[in-house]
C-alpha positions in Angstrom: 37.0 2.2 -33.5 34.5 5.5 -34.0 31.4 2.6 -33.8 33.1 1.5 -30.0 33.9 5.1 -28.8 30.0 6.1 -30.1 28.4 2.3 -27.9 30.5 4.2 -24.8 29.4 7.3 -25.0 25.8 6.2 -25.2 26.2 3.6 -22.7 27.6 6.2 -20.8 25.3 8.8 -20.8 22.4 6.4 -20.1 24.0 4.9 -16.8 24.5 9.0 -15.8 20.7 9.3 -16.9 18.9 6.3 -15.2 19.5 7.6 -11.5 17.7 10.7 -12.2 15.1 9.0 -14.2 14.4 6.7 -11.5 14.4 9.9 -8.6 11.5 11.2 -10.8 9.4 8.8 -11.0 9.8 8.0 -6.2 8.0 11.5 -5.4 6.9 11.1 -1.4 3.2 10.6 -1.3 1.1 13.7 -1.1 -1.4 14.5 1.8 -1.9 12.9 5.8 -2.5 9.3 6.7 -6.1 9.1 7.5 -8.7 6.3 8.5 -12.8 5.8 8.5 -14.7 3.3 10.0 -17.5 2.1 8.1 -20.4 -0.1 9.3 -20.8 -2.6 6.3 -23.6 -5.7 5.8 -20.6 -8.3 6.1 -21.9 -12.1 7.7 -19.6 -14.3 7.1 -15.7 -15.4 5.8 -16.7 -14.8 1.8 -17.9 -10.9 2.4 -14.2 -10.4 4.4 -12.2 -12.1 1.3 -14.5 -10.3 -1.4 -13.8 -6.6 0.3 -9.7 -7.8 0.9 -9.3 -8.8 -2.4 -11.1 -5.6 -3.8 -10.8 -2.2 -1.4 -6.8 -2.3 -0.8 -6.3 -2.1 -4.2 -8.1 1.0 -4.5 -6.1 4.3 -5.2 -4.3 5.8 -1.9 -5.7 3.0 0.8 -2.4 2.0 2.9 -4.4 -0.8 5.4 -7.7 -2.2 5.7 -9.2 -3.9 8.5 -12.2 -6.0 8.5 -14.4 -6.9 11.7 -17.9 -9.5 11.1 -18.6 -9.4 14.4 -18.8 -6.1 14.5 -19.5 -5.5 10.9 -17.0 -2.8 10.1 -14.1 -2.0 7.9 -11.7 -0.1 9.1 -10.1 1.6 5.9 -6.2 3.6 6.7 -5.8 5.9 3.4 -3.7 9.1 1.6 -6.2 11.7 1.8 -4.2 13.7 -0.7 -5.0 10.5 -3.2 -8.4 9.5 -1.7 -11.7 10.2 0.0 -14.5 8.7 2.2 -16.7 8.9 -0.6 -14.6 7.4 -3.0 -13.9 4.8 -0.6 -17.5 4.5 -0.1 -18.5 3.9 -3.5 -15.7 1.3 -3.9 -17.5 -0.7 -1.2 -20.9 -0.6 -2.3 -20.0 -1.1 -6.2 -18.8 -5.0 -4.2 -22.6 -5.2 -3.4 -22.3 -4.4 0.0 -24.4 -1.3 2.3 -22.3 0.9 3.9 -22.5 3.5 6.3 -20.0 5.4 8.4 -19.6 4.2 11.7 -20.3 6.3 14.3 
């Protein structure tokens, strides 16, 4: 009986634990929502899928938009996570030239 009433206890006291566990760990995110433009050397559908399956990935980017055409990425990021230059360097370690767009 002591072995059951000792299981309950515990179980107990972890359920009552968990919630505040878990409200720990969901801080909001720190800093503004901003975006860059970059002019990149991107030619074709290859360049696009290389920088998608890389850049959004990257700490505090939130949306990432890619133009061949035009050759830019478009880059929406947590600026209390992230930089440009950070950003930047994310980009060119894919291979690619960057510059920001103007």
């Amino acid at each position: 009986m002591k072995k059951w009433k000792i299981l309950a206890l515990s179980l107990a006291w972890i359920a009552g634990a968990a919630p505040a566990i878990h409200a720990e760990t969901k801080s909001p995110a720190q800093g503004k929502q901003t975006m860059v433009t970059f002019k990149v050397n991107i030619h074709c559908t290859t360049c696009k899928t290389n920088l998608e399956k890389h850049i959004p990935f990257e700490k505090g980017v939130i949306d990432m938009k890619t133009d061949i055409p035009k050759q830019t990425v478009r880059i929406t990021y947590n600026a209390g996570k992230t930089n440009e230059a950070a950003l930047k360097s994310a980009i060119e370690r894919l291979g690619f030239k960057v510059q920001k767009a103007e």
